[in-house]
N, C-alpha and C positions, 0 to 999 in steps of 0.2 A: 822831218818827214812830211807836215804841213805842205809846207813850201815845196818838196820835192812833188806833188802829187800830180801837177801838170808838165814835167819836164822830162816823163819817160822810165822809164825801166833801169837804166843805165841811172841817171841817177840816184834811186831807190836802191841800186846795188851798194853803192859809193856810199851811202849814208847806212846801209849798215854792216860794213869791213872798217875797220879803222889802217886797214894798209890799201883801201881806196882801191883804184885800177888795178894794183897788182895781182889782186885777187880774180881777175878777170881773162881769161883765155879767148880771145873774139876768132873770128872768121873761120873754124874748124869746121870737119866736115864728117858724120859719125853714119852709120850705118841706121836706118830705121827701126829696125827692131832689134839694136842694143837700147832705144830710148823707150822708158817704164812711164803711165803715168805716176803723176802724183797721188795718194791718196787719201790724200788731208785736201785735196785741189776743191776749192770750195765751190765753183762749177760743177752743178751735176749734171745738168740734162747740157744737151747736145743736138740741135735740130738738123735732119735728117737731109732736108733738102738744101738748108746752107749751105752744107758740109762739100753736097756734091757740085753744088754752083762755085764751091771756091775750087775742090780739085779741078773742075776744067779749067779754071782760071791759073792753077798752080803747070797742068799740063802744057798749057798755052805760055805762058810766061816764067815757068820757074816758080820758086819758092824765094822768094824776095826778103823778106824779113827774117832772120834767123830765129829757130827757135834759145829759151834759153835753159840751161840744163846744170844740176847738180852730179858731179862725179862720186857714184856707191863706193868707189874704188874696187869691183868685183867685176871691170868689164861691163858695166851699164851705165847707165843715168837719167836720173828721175828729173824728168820737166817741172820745172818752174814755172813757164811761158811759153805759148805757144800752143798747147796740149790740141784747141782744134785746129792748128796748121799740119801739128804731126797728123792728127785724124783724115784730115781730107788729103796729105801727102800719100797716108796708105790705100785711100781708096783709088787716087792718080797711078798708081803702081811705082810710087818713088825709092827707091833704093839708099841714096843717102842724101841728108838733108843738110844745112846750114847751120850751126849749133856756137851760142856763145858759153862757153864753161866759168862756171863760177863758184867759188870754197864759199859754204854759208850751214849755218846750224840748221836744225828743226825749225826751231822756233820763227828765227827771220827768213827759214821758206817759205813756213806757213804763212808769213805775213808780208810777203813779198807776192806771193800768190795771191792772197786777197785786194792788194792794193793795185796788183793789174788787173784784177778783174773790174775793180771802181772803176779807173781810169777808162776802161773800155764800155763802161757800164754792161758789162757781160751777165752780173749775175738777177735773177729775178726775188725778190724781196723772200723770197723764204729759205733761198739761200745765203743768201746776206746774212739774214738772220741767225743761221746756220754757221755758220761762221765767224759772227761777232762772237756767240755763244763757246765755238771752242776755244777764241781769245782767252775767255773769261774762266774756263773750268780748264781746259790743257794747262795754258801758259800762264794763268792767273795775270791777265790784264787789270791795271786798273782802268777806272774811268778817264782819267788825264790822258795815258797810255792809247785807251780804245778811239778817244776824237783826236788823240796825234796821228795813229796811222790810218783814219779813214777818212781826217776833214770832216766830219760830220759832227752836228752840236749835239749835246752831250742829249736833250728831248728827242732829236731825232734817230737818234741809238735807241734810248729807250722803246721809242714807238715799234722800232724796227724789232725788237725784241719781245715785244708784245702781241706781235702775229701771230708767235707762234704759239700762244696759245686759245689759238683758231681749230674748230674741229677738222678732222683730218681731212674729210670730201673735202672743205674749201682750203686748205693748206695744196692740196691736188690740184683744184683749178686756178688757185693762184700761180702754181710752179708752170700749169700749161698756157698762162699766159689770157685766162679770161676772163681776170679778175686782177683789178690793178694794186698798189699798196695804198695808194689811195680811200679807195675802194676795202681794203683790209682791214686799216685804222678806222674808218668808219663802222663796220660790223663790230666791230670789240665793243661798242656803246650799247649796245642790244645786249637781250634779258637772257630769254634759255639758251642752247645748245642748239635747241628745234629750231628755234626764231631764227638764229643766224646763218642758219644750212637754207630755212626757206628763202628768206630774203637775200641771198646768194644766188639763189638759182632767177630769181629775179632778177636780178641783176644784169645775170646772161643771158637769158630770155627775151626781157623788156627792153635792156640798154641801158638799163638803172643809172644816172650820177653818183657822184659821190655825195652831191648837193641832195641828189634825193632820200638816199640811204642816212644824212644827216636828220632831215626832216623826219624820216620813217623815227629813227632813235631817239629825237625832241618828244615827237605824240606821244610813244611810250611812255617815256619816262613820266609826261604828263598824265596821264590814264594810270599811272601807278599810283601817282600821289595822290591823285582824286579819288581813285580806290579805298587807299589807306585813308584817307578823311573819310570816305563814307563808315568804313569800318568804324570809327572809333564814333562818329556821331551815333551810332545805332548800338555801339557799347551803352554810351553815355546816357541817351535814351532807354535805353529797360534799365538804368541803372535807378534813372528816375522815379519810373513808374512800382518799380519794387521799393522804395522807400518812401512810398505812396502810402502805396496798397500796405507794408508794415506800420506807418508812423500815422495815417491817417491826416496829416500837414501835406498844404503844399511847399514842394520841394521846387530848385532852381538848379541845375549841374553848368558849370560854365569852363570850357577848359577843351583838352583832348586827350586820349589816353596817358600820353606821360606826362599834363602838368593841370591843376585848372584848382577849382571851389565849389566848395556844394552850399547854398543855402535854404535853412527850412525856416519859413516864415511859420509864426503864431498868431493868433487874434486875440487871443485871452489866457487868464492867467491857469485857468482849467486845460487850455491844449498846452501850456509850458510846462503845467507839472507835469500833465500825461508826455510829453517830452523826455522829462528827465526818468520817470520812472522807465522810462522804454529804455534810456541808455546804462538804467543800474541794473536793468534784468539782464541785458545783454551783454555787460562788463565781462 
């Protein structure tokens, strides 16, 4: 499947029939509205003035490339490929279209559909994402399985998978296209929900980088940890001064909340015993 990824659709058929071309009915010609979308078609969104700049194109010159089509056996057939050539077919007012027929399961529809949409790079990363994800719970993909059929390395699935747990405004403006995946894996480095929806909108706003939004999530992370030091030096300090002010010795704390040593100096043998009777009262 790898290797099939640059060589077209027809190969990708071939590779999962093991009776190869036979499975394959080319050059028919069906009616438009016997043809259903898919709706596992991991393409959701569909832009609107594409759609009608290809119908003039399909008016003007035909429907060029056939769409490709699974037979319901009921009189229909569910698009595998093609799905915006049928779209902008029915806005041209086209009656019957070009259709290659081909016997295939669920499963290598569904992933026959995903891997032309790669090819095409048709989909926007949260659909992908969407997508890898029904791999993985539908058909129980594994990892080997999920970078055979998408070429992609096995970090760069993961990433892709990680978008989506992006809050939902920026899952939106990523699917409209104004917000890159780039762009997406960068925000997942950030702290709240709040932070990542602000600097989002930044993004769109300002023109943000991705380099920028790296940089914005390095400061953070930095101001956190400086934080958490301050925090524990200002534990450690009253910790001092209350075993000050109880033991009457100076005291020395060296350390940070989870690991360090405390030392209490004496001068005489009058402050060691007042020492120890302080730790048998307190036993």
């Amino acid at each position: 499947m790898k290797k099939s990824l640059g060589k077209g659709l027809d190969s990708l058929i071939r590779s999962n029939n093991s009776s190869n071309s036979s499975n394959i009915n080319k050059n028919s010609e069906l009616f438009i509205n016997d043809l259903l979308p898919n709706s596992d078609q991991p393409r959701k969104r569909f832009d609107e003035e594409s759609l009608k700049d290809l119908s003039e194109s399909i008016k003007a010159h035909g429907l060029l490339q056939p769409i490709t089509v699974k037979n319901n056996d009921d009189g229909k057939f569910t698009i595998i490929a093609g799905e915006r050539r049928w779209r902008a077919s029915q806005i041209a007012g086209i009656k019957k279209v070009p259709v290659n027929i081909i016997n295939i399961d669920d499963k290598n529809l569904f992933e026959l559909a995903l891997v032309e949409n790669i090819q095409r790079e048709n989909l926007n990363p949260v659909e992908a994402a969407m997508a890898i994800k029904d791999l993985i719970e539908k058909y129980n993909f594994s990892n080997e399985q999920l970078i055979k059929v998408t070429g992609k390395k096995r970090a760069s699935i993961s990433n892709t998978l990680r978008i989506l747990e992006l809050p939902k405004k920026v899952l939106n403006s990523i699917i409209e296209g104004k917000i890159s995946r780039g762009h997406a894996i960068a925000l997942l480095a950030l702290g709240s929900e709040n932070e990542i929806i602000k600097i989002a909108e930044q993004i769109i706003m300002k023109n943000l980088s991705v380099r920028d939004i790296e940089k914005i999530a390095k400061t953070q992370k930095n101001k956190k940890n400086s934080n958490t030091s301050d925090n524990n030096d200002m534990y450690l300090d009253n910790l001092k001064k209350e075993m000050e002010l109880q033991m009457g010795l100076i005291i020395k704390v060296k350390g940070n909340g989870n690991k360090g040593k405390v030392e209490i100096r004496y001068d005489s043998m009058e402050e060691l015993n007042n020492l120890i009777k302080f730790f048998k009262k307190n036993a």
